[in-house]
KEKOLNU-460535 format. One record per atom (N, C-alpha, C, CB): residue in one letter; z, x, y negated; atom name. Coordinates in steps of 0.2 Angstrom, whole numbers, padded with zeros to 4 digits. Glycine has a CB too. Layout:
<atoms>
> vexpa,w,u,v,zalum
> A,Z,X,Y,CA
...
</atoms>
This chain:
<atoms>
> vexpa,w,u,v,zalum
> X,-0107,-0104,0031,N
> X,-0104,-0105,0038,CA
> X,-0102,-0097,0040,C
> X,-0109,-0108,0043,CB
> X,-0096,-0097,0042,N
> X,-0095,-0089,0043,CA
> X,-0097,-0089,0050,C
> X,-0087,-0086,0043,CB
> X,-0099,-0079,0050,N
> X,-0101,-0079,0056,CA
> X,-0095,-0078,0062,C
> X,-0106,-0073,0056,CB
> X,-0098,-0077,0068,N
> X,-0091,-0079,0072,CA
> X,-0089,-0070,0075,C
> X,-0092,-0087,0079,CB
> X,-0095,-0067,0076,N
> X,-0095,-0061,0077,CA
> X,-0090,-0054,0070,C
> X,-0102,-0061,0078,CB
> X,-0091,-0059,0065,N
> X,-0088,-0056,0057,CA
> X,-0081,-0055,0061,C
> X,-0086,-0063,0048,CB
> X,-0075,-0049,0058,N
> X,-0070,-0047,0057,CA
> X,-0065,-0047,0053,C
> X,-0071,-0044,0057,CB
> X,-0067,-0049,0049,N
> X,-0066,-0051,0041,CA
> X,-0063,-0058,0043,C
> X,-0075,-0051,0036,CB
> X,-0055,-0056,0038,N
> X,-0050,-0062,0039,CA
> X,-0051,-0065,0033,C
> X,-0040,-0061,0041,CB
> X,-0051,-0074,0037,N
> X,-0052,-0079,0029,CA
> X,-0046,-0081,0026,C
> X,-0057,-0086,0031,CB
> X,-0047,-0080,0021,N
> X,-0042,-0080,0013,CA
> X,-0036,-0086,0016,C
> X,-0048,-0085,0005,CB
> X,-0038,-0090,0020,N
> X,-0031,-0096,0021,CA
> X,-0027,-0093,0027,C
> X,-0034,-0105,0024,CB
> X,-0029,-0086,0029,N
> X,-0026,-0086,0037,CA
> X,-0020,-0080,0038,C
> X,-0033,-0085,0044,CB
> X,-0015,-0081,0037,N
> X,-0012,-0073,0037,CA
> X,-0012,-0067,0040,C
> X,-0008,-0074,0038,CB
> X,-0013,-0064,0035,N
> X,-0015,-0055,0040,CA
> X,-0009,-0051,0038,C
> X,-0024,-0049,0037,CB
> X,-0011,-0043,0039,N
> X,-0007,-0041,0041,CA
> X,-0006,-0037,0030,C
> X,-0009,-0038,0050,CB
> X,-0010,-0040,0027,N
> X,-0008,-0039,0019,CA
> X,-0004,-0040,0018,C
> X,-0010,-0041,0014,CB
> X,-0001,-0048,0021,N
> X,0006,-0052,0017,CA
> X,0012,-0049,0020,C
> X,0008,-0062,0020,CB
> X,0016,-0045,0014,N
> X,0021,-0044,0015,CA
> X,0027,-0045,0011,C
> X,0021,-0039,0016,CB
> X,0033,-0048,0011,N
> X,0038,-0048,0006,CA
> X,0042,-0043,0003,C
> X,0041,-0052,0009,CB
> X,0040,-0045,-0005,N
> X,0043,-0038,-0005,CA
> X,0049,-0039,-0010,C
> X,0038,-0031,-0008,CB
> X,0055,-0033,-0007,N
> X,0060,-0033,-0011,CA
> X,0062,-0028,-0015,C
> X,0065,-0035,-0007,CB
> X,0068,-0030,-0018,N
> X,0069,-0025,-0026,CA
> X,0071,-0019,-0025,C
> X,0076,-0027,-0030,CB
> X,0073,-0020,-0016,N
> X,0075,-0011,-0016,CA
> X,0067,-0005,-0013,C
> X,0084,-0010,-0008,CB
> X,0062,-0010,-0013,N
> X,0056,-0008,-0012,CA
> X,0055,-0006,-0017,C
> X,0053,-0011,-0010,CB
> X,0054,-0005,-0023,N
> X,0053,-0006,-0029,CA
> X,0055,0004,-0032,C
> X,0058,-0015,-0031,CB
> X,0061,0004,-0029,N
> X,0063,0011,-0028,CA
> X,0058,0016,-0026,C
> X,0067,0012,-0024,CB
> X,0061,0015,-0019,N
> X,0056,0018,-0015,CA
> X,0046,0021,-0017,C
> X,0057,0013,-0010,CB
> X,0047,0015,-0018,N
> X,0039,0015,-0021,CA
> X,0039,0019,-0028,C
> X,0035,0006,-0023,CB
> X,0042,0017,-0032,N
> X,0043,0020,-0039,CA
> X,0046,0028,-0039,C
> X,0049,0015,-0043,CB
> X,0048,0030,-0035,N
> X,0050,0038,-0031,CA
> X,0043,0041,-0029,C
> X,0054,0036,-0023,CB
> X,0040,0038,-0025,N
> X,0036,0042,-0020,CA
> X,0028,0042,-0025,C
> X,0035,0037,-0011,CB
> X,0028,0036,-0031,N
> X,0024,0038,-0036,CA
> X,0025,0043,-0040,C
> X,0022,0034,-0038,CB
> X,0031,0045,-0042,N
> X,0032,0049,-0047,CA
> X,0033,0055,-0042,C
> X,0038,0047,-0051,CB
> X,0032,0059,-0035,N
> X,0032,0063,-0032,CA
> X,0026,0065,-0033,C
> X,0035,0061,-0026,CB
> X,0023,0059,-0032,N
> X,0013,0061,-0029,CA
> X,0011,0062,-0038,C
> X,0005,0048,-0024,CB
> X,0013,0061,-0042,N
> X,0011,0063,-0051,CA
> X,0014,0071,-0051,C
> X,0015,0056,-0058,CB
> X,0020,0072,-0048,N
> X,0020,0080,-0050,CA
> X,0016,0081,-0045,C
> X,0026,0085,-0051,CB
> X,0015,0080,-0040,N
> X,0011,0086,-0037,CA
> X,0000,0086,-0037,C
> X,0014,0085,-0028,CB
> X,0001,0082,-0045,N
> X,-0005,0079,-0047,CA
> X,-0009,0077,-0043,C
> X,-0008,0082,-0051,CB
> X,-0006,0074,-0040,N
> X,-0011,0069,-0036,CA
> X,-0013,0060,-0040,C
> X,-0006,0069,-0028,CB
> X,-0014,0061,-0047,N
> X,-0015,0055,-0051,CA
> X,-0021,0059,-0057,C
> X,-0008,0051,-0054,CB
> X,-0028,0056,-0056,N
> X,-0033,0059,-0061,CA
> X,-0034,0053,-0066,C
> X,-0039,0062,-0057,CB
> X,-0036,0055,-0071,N
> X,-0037,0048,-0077,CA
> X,-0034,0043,-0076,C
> X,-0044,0045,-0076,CB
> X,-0029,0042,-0074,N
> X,-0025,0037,-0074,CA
> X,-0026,0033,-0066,C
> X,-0026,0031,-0082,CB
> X,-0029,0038,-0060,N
> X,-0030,0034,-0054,CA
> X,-0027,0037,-0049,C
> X,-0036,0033,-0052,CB
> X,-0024,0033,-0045,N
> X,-0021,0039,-0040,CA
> X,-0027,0040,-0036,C
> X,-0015,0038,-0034,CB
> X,-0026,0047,-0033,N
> X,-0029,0050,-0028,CA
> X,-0030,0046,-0021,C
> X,-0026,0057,-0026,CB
> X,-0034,0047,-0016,N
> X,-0033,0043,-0009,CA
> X,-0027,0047,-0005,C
> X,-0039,0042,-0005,CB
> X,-0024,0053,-0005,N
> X,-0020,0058,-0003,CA
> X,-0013,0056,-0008,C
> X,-0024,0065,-0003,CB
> X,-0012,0052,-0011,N
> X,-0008,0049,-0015,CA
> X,-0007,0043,-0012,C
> X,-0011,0048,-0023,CB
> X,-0011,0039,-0012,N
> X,-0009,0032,-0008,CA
> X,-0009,0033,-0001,C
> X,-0013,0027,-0008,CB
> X,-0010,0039,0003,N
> X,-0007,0040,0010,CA
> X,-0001,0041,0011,C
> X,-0010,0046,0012,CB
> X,0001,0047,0005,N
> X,0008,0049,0007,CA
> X,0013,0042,0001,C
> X,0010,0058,0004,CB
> X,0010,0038,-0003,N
> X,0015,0034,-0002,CA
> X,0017,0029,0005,C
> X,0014,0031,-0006,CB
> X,0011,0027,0006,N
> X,0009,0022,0013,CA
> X,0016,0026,0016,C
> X,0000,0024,0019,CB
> X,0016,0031,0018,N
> X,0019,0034,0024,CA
> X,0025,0034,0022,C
> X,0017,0041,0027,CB
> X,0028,0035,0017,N
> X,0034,0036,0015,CA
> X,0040,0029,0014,C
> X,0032,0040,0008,CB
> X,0033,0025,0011,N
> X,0036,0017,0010,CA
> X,0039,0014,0018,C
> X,0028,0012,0008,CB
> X,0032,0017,0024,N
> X,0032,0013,0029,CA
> X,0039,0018,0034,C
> X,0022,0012,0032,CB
> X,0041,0023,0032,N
> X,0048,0028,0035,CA
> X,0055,0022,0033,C
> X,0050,0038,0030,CB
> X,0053,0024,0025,N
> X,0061,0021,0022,CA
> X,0061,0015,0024,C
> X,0061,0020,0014,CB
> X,0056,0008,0023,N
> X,0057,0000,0025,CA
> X,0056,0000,0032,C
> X,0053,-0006,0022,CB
> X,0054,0003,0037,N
> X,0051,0000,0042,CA
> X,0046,-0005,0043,C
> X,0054,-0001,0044,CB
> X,0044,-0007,0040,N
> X,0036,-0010,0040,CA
> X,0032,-0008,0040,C
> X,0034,-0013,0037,CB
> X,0025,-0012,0044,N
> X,0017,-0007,0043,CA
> X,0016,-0010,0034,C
> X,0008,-0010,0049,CB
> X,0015,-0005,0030,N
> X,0014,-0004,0026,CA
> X,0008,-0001,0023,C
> X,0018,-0002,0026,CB
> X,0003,-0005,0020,N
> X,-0003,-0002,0018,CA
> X,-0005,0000,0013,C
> X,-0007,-0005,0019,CB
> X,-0010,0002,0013,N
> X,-0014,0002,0002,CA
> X,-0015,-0003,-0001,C
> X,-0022,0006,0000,CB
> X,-0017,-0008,0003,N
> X,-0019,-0015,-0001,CA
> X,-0010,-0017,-0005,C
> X,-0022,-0024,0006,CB
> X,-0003,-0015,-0002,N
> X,0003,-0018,-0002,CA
> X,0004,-0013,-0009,C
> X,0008,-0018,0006,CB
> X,0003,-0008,-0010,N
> X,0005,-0003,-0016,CA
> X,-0001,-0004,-0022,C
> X,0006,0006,-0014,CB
> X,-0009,-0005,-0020,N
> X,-0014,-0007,-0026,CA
> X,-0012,-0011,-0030,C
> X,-0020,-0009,-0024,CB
> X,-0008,-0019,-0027,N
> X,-0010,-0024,-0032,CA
> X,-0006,-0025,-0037,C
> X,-0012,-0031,-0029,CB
</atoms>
């Protein structure tokens, strides 16, 4: 039984993860990772958390959406 005080969104209910994403996202994103790799900000094959910040931000200028780390991790 979930608690009712929890915070935590259940798996059927939409938050604010679901986002649709399109091909010209796909740039953008693919840009701002190859930005955050020369300025090595990718160790052992992981990005940095100062890597997924400035993508976050960069993603969320160019499309206008809140844009998060869960939306560029999966």
């Amino acid at each position: 039984m979930p608690n009712k005080g929890n915070k935590t969104v259940e798996a059927n209910q939409p938050s604010k993860d679901n986002l649709r994403w399109y091909d010209d996202m796909d740039e953008v994103l693919l840009n701002a990772l190859a930005k955050e790799a020369l300025k090595g900000n990718k160790h052992d094959d992981s990005w940095t958390t100062e890597a997924y910040a400035n993508v976050v931000k960069t993603l969320s200028i160019a499309i206008g959406s809140h844009i998060t780390n869960n939306h560029i991790k999966k």
